[in-house]
C-alpha positions, 0 to 999 in steps of 0.5 A, a space after each residue: 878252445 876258441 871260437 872265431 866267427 865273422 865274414 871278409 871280403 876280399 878282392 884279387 885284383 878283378 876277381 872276389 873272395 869271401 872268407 867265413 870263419 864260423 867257430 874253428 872252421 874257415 872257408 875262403 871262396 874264390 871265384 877263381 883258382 887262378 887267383 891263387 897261383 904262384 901265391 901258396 909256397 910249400 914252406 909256407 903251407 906247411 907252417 900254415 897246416 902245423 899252426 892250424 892244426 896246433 890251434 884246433 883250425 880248419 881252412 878249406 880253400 874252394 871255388 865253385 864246389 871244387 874243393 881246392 885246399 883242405 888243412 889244418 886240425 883233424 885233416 888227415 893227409 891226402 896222398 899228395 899232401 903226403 908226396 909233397 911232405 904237407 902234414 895235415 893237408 889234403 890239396 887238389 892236383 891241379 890246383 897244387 901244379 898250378 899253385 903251390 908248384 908255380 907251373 903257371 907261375 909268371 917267370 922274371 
């Protein structure tokens, strides 16, 4: 299995992130969700989760000590991961209303 370890800035346009990937397990902080919203689509997530789980990967997605998003190898399905068909996926409501569900979405 392999072993991934490093760190990553990132910035979203005023606010920061860091990402950590410390052997199959990453972790990506945001300072804030709203970073996020409108970014995650349910395709998406999905092939995210199958590719982590199918490589023995592990993404948790926080900000603060909220948990937003947790998915990937060995993760079993929350119960909306599994209302919303997201296999190996457990999602915080709120974060998925806002985010993966596009509700604070800016419309064309």
């Amino acid at each position: 299995m392999l072993d991934v370890v490093g760190k990553v800035e990132i910035e979203f346009g005023s606010s920061r992130g860091r990402l950590v990937a410390d052997g199959q397990h990453f972790v990506l902080d945001v300072e804030e969700a709203s970073v996020l919203t409108g970014v995650v689509e349910l395709g998406s997530l999905r092939r995210l989760a199958t590719a982590l789980s199918q490589t023995g990967f592990t993404l948790q997605v926080r900000s603060g000590d909220r948990q937003l998003l947790l998915a990937g190898h060995e993760i079993e399905s929350g119960f909306l991961g599994r209302l919303l068909r997201l296999p190996r996926v457990q999602i915080d409501p709120a974060f998925a209303l806002r985010s993966v569900l596009g509700r604070d979405s800016p419309r064309p």
